[in-house]
matplotlib code that plots the C-alpha trace (Angstrom):
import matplotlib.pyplot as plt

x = [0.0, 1.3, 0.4, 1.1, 0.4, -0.7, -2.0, -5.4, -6.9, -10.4, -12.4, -15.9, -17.4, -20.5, -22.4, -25.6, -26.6, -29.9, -30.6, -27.1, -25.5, -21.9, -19.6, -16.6, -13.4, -10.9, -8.7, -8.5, -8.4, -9.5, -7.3, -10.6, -10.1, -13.6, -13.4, -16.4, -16.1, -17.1, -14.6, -11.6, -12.5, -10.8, -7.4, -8.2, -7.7, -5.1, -2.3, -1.7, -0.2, -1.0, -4.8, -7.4, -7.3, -3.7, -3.1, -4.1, -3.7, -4.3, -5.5, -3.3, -4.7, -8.2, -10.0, -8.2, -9.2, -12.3, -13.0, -11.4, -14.2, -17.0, -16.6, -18.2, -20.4, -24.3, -25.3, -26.4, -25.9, -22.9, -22.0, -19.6, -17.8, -18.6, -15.4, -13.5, -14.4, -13.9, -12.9, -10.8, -7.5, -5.3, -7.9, -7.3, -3.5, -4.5, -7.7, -8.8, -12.0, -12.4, -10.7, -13.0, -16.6, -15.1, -15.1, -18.8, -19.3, -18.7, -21.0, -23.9, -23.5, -26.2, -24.2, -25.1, -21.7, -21.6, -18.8, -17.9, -15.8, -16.1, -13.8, -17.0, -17.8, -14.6, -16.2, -19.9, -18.9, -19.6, -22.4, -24.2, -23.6, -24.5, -28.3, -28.8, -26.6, -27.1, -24.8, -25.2, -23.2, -22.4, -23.7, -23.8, -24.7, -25.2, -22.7, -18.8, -17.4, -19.2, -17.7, -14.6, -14.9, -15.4, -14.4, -11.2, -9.9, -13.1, -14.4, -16.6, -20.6, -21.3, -19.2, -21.2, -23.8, -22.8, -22.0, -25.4, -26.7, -24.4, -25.3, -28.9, -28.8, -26.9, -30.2, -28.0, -29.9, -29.2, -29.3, -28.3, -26.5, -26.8, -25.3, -24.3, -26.5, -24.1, -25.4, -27.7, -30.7, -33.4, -34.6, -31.1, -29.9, -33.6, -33.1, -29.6, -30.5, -34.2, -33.8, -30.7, -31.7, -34.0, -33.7, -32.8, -31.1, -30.7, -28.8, -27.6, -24.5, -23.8, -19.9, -20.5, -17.8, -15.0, -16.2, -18.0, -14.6, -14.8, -18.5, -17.7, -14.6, -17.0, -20.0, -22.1, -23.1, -26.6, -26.4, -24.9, -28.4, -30.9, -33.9, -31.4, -31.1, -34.6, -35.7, -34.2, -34.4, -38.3, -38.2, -35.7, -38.0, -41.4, -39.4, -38.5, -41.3, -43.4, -41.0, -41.6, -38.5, -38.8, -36.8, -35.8, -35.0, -31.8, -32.4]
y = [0.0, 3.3, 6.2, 9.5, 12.8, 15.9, 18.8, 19.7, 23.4, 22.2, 19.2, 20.4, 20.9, 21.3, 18.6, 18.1, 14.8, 14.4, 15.1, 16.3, 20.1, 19.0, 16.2, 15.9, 13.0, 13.0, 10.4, 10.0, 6.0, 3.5, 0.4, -1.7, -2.6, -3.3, -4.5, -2.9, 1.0, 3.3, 5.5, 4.3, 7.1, 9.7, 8.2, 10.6, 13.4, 12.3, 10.8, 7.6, 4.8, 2.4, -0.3, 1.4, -0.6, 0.2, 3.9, 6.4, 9.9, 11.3, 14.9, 15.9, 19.3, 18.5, 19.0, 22.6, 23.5, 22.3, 24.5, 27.8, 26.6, 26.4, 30.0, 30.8, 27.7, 28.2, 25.0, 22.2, 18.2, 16.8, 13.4, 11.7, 10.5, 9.9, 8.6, 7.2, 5.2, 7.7, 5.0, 2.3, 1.1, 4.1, 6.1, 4.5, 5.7, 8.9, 10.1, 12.8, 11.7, 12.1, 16.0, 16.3, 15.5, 17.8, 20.5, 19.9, 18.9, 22.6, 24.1, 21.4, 21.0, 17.7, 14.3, 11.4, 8.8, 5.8, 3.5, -0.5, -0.6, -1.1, 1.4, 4.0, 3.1, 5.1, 7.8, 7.1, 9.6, 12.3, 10.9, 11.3, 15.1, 15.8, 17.8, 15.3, 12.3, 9.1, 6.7, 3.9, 0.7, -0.7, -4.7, -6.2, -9.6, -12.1, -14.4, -13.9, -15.8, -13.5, -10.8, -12.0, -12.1, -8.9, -6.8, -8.8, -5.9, -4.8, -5.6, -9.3, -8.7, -10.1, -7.2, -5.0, -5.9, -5.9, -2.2, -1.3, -3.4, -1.0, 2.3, 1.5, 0.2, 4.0, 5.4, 6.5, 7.0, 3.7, 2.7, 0.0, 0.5, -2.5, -1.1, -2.9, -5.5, -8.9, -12.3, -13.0, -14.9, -12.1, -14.1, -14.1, -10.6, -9.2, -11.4, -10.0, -6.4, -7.0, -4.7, -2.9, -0.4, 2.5, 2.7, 0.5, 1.6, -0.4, 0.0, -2.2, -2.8, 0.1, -0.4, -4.2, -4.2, -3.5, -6.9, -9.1, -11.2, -12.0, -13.1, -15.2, -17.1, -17.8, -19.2, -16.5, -14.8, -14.8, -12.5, -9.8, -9.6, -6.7, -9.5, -10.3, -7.0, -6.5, -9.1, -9.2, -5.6, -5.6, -8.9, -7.3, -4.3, -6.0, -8.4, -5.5, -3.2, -6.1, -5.7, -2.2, -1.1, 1.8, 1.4, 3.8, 2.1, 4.3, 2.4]
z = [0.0, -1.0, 1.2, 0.8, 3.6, 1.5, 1.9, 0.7, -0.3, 0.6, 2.2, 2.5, -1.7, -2.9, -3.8, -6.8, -4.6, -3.5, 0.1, 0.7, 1.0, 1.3, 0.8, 2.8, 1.7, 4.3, 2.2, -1.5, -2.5, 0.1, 1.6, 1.5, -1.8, -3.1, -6.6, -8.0, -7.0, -8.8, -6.9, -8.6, -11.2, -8.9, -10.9, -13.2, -11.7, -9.2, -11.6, -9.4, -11.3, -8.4, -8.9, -6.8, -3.5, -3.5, -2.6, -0.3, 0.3, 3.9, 3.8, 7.1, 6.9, 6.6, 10.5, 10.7, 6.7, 7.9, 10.5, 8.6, 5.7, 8.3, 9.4, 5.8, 5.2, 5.1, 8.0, 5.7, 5.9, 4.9, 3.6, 5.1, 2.5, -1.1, -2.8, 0.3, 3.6, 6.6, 8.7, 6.2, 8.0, 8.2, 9.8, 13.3, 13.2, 12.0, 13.1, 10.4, 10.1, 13.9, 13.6, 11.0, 12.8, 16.1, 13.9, 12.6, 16.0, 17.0, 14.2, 14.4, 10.9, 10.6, 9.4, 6.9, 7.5, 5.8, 6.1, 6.1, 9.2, 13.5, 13.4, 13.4, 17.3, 18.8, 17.6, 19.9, 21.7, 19.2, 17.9, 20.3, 20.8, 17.3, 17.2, 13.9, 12.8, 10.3, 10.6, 7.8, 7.2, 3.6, 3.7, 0.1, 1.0, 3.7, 2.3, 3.5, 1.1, -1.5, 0.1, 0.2, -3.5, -4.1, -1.0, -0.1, 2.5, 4.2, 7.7, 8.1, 7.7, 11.2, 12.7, 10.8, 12.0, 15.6, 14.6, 14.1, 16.7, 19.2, 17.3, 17.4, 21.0, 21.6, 20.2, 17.0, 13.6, 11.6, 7.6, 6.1, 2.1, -0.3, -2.9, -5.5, -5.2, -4.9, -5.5, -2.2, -0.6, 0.5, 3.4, 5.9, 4.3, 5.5, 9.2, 9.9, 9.7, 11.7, 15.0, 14.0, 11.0, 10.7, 7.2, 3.8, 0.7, -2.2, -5.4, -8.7, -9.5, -11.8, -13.4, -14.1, -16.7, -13.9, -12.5, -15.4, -15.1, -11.4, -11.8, -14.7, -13.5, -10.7, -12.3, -11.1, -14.3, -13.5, -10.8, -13.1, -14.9, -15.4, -14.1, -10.8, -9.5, -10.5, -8.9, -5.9, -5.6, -5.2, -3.4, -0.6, -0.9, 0.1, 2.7, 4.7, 4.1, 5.6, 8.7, 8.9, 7.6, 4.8, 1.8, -0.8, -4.0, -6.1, -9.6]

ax = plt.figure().add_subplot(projection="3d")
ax.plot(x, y, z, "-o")
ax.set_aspect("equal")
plt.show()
């Protein structure tokens, strides 16, 4: 893994998505190494050489450029983070993700976080001092093997879960991503988030051409198809509405 500390001229940007004001990357590239993001666009405009899953840059400067950007920032929400996991590996040893949510923290800027990692629970205790908060965990299957397929660096689903189950017993906002869409039974994903979620958002899998030859070497082609995601997506859809779950479909 090649990391790199730089300095950044800004951290909290303007964003076009739905719902949100802000979006706010504390790293650029992600040690998790998921096989299907759509993030590993951000080469582009970087000039790393490196695969995606194999660089990261650490915006040192990022909690104090937060908080000089703040003094002049309208109070919106911000997503926490869009092309990067605010807590992957490196953010234990460095902690700019947690400099990053003090300095919101001070301004009561609301938060949407969405992450794949444990990691998330050091930072409880500012949670829960925040006026408004979401924290959401990224589960794309109940099947580890699957996972390890196609998220070979990321934390195990069961301790995901056992994330939300704390956040949610903490009387934290929870949501649950599954997005993509990876090959899954409905009836155990829908059971392991039962008491822990407030919220469900599903997606498809979107880039299928960075992955076609994963799914293929596997024998899994059928769960690359438009009448899979449909599928499943309104079967995982009714399954949870039924448990009283609200689910917002994003294709």
């Amino acid at each position: 893994m090649k990391v790199r500390e730089i300095f950044a001229k800004a951290v909290l940007t303007k964003t076009a998505i739905s719902g949100f004001d802000y979006c706010l990357n504390p790293y650029v590239g992600c040690g998790h190494g998921c096989r299907y993001c759509y993030a590993s666009f951000m080469k582009r405009f970087t000039g790393h050489k490196e695969p995606w899953g194999e660089f990261i840059d650490v915006k040192v400067n990022a909690p104090t450029l937060l908080k000089n950007q703040l003094k002049r920032a309208k109070r919106g929400i911000v997503a926490l983070s869009t092309v990067t996991d605010p807590y992957q590996p490196l953010e234990k040893k460095y902690k700019i993700t947690r400099g990053c949510l003090e300095a919101l923290l001070g301004k009561q800027f609301s938060v949407n976080l969405l992450t794949r990692s444990p990691l998330c629970l050091r930072d409880l205790d500012l949670f829960k001092r925040f006026k408004k908060i979401e924290v959401g965990l990224t589960i794309t299957t109940h099947d580890e093997a699957i996972k390890k397929l196609f998220e070979p660096r990321s934390p195990s689903i069961s301790s995901r879960i056992k994330t939300l189950e704390t956040l949610r017993r903490e009387r934290i906002k929870t949501y649950a991503f599954i997005g993509p869409l990876l090959p899954l039974k409905p009836a155990p994903l829908v059971k392991m988030f039962e008491g822990v979620v407030d919220e469900v958002l599903i997606d498809r899998m979107n880039y299928p051409n960075m992955v076609k030859g994963i799914y293929y070497k596997n024998g899994l082609d059928n769960y690359l198809t438009d009448d899979y995601f449909n599928v499943i997506g309104m079967d995982l859809k009714e399954r949870f509405e039924k448990k009283g779950i609200p689910v917002t479909m994003i294709f």
